[in-house]
KEKE-3310 file (N, C-alpha, C; in steps of 0.2 Angstrom, whole numbers, plus 5000, padded with zeros to 4 digits):
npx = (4715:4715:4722:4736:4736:4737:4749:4764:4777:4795:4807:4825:4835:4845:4862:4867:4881:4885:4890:4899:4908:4915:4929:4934:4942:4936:4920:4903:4892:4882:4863:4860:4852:4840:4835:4820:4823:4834:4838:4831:4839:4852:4849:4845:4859:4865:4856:4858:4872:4871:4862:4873:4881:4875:4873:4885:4888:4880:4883:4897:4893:4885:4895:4903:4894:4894:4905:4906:4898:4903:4915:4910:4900:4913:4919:4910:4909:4923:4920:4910:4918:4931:4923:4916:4928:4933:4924:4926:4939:4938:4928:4936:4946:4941:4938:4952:4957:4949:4957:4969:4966:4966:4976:4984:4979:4982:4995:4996:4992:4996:4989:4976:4961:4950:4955:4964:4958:4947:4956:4964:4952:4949:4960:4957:4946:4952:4963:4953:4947:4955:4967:4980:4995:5008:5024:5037:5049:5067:5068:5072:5069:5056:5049:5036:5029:5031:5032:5043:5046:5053:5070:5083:5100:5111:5111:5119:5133:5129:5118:5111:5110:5094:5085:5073:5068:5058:5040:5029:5013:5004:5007:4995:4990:4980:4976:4985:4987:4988:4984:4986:4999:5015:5020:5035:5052:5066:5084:5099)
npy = (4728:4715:4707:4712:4709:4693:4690:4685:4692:4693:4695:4701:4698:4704:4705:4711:4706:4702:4713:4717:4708:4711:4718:4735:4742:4742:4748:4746:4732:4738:4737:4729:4736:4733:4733:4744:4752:4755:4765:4774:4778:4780:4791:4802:4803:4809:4820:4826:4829:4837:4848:4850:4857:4870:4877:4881:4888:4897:4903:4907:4916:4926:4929:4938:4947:4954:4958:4966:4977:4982:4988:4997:5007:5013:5018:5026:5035:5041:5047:5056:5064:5070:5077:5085:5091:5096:5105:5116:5120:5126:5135:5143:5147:5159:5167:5172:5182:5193:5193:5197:5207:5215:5216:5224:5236:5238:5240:5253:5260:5259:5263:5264:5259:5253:5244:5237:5229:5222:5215:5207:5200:5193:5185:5177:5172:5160:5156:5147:5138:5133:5136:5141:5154:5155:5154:5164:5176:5174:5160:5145:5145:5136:5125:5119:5126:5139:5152:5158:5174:5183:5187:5193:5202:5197:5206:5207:5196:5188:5183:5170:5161:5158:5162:5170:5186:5193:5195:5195:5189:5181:5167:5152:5138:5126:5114:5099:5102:5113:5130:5141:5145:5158:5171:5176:5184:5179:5179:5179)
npz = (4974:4979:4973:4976:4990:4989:4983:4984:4993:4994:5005:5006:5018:5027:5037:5053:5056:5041:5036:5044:5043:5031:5024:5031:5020:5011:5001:5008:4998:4986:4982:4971:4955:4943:4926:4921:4933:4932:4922:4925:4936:4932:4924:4933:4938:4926:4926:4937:4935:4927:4931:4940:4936:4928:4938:4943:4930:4930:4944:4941:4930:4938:4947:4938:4934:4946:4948:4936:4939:4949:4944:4934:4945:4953:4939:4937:4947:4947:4935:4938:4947:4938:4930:4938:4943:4931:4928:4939:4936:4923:4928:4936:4926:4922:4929:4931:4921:4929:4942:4936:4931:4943:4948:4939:4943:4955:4951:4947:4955:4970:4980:4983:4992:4988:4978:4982:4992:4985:4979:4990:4992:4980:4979:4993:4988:4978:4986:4993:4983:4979:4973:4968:4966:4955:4959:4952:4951:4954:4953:4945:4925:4923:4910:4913:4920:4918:4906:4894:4889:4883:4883:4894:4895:4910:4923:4935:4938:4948:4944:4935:4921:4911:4924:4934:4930:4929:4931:4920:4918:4927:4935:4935:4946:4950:4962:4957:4945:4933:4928:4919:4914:4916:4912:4909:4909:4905:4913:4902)
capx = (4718:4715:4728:4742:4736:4737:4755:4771:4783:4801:4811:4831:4838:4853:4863:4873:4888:4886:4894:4905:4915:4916:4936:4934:4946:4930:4912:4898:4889:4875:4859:4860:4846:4840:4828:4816:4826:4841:4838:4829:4843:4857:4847:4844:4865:4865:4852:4860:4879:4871:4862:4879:4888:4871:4874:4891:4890:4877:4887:4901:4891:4881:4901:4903:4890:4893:4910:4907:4894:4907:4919:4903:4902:4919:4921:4905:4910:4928:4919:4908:4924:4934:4918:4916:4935:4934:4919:4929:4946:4933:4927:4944:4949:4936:4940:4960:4959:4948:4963:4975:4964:4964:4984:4986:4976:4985:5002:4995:4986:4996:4986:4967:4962:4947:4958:4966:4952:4946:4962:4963:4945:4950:4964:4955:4942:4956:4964:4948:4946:4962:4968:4987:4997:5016:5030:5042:5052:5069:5065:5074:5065:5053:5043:5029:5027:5034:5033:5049:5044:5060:5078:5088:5107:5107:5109:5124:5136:5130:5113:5113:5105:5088:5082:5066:5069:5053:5034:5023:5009:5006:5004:4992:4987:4974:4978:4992:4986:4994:4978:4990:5008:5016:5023:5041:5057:5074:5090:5103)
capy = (4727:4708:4704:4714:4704:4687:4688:4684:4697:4690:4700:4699:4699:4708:4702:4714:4701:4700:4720:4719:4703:4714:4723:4742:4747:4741:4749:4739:4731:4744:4733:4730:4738:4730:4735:4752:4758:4756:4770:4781:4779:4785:4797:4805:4804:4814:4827:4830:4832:4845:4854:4856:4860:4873:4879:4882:4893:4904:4907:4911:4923:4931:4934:4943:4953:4958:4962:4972:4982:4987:4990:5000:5011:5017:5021:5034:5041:5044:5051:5061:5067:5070:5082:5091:5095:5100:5112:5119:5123:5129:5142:5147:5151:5164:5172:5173:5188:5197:5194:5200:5217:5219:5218:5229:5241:5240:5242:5258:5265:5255:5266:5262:5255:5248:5239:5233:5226:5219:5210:5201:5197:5188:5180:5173:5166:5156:5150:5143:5134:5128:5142:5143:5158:5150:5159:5164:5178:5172:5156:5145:5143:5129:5125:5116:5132:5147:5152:5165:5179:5189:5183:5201:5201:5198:5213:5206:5192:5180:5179:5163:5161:5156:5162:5173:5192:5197:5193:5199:5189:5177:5160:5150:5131:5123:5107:5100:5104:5120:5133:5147:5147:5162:5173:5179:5187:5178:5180:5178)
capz = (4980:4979:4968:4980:4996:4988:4983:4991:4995:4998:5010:5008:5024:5029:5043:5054:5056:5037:5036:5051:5042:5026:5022:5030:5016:5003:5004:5010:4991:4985:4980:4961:4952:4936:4922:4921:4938:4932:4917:4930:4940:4926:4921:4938:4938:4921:4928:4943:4933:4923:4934:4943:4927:4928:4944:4943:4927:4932:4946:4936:4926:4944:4950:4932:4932:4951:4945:4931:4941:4956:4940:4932:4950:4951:4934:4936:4952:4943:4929:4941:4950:4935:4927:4943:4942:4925:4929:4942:4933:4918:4930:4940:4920:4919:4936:4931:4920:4936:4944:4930:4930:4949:4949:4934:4945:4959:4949:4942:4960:4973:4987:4983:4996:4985:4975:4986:4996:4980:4975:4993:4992:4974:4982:4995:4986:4973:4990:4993:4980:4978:4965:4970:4960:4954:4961:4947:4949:4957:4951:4941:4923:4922:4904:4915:4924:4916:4899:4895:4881:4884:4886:4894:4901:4916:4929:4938:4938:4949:4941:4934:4915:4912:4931:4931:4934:4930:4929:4915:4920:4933:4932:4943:4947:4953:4963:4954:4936:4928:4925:4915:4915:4920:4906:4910:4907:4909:4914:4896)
cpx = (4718:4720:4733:4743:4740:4745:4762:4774:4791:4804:4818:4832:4843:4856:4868:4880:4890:4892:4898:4910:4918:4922:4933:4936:4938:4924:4907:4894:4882:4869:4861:4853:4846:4834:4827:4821:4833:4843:4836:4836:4849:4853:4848:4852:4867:4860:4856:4870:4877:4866:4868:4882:4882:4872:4881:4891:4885:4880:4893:4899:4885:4888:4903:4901:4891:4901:4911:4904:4899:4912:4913:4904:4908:4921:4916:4907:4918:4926:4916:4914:4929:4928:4917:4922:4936:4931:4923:4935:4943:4931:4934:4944:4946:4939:4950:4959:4956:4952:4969:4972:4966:4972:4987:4984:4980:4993:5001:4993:4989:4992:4978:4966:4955:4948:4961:4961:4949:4948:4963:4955:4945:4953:4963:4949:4946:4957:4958:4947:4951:4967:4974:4992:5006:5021:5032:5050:5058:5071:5070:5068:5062:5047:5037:5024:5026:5034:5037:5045:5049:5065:5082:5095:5106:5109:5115:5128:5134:5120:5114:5107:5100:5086:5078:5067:5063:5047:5029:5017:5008:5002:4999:4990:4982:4974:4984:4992:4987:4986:4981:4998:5010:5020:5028:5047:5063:5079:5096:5110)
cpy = (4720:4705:4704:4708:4695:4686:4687:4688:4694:4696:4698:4703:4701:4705:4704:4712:4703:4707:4720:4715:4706:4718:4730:4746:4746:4744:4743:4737:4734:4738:4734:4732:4738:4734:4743:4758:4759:4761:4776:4782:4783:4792:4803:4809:4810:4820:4830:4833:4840:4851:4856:4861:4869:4879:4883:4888:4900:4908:4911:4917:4929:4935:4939:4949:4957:4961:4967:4975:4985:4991:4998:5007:5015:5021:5029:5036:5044:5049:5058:5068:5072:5077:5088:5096:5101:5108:5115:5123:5127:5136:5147:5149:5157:5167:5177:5182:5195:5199:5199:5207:5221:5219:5222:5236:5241:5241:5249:5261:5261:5257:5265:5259:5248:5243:5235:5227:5222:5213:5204:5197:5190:5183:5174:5169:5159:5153:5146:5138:5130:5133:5144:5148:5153:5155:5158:5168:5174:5167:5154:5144:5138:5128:5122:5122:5137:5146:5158:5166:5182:5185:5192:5196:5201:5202:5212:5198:5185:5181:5173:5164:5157:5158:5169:5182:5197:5194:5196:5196:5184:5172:5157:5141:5128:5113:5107:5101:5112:5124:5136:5146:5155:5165:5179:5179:5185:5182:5176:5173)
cpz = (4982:4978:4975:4987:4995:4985:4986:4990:4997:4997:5009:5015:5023:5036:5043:5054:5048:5033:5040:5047:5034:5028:5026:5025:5009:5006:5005:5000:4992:4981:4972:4959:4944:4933:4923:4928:4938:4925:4922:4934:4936:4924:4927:4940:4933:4923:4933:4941:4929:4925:4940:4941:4927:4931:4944:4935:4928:4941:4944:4935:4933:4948:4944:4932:4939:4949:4944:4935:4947:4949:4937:4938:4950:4945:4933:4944:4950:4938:4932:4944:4946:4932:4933:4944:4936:4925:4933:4940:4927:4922:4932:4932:4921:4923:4934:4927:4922:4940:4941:4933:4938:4952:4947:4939:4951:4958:4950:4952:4965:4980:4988:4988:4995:4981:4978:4990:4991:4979:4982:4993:4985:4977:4987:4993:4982:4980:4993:4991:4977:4973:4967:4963:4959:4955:4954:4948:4954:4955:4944:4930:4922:4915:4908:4918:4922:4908:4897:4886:4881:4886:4887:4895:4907:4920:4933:4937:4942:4947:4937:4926:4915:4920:4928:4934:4934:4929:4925:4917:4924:4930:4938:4941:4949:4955:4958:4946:4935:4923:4918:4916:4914:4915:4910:4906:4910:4908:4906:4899)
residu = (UNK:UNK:UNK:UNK:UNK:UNK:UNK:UNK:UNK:UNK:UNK:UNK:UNK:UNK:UNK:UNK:UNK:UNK:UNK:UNK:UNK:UNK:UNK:UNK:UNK:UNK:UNK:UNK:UNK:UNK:UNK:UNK:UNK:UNK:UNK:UNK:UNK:UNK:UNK:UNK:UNK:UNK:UNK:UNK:UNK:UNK:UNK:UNK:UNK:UNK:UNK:UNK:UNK:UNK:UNK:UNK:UNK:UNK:UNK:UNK:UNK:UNK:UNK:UNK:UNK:UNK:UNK:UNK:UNK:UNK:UNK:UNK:UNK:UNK:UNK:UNK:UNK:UNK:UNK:UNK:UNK:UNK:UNK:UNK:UNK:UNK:UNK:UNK:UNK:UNK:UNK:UNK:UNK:UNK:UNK:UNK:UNK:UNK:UNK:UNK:UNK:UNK:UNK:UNK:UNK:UNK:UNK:UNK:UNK:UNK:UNK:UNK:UNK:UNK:UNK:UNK:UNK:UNK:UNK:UNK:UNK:UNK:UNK:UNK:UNK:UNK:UNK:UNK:UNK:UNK:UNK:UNK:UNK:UNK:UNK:UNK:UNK:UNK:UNK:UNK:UNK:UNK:UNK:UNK:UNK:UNK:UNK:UNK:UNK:UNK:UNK:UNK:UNK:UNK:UNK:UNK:UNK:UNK:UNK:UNK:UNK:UNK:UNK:UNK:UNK:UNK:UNK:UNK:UNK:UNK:UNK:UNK:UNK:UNK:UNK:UNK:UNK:UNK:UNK:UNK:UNK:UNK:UNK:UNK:UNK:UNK:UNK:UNK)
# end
């Protein structure tokens, strides 16, 4: 501590005049710094470009990955939505030829009053679940819809060719996907 006391310290002065008479368009002169503080100093320069450069890509890669994970989301609530559908059109299948039987029975018996009661029973559960039958007869034919297994003559003149005069078995849909197509009999 001897040493420190006993030496002289020389102070530069600054003198406010000395910056005021200084150009505005120029900045004021930054001390020069020579020697050991002038490699600390660059180097300090080179740490702090490349922990921007650092900065900047792990942001990059924190927007990537937040990205793909809202991408990621979506894709399993569509896949979810898409599987639940599917299981649902997978069962309306089954139900269909319930249906078929409880129509065939009331061709045959239109007075039962159990089969009847049945068949609206069916019916309303399919409108429930969305389970809509496909008009046909009347009906021009449409391959998305109707599938013709008989071509007759037609029954009078202003039938029109390809129009549906009969239903063999009905067709149904479910939302706008196509459960069964609807096996009919056109007009020649």
């Amino acid at each position: 501590m001897a040493d420190t006391e006993n030496k002289d310290i020389e102070i530069d002065t600054v003198s406010v005049n000395d910056v005021a008479s200084a150009p505005e368009s120029e900045p004021a002169p930054h001390p020069t710094v020579t020697g050991q503080e002038t490699v600390q100093t660059a180097d300090c320069g080179t740490q702090v470009d490349t922990l921007i450069a650092e900065i900047k890509e792990l942001n990059d890669k924190y927007l990537r990955m937040a990205a793909e994970m809202e991408n990621t989301r979506r894709r399993a609530a569509l896949d979810i939505e898409s599987a639940a559908r599917n299981r649902a059109m997978s069962v309306a299948k089954q139900f269909l030829p319930v249906m078929d039987a409880a129509q065939a029975a009331l061709t045959h018996t239109p007075d039962d009053a159990g089969i009847q009661s049945m068949a609206r029973a069916i019916e309303a559960a399919f409108a429930q679940i969305g389970i809509v039958k496909i008009e046909s007869v009347g009906q021009q034919l449409n391959p998305q819809f109707h599938n013709a297994i008989q071509a007759i003559a037609a029954p009078d003149d202003k039938t029109q060719a390809n129009t549906i005069l009969e239903e063999m078995q009905a067709g149904y849909m479910f939302g706008d996907t196509v459960l069964r197509t609807a096996m009919v009999v056109v007009a020649k």
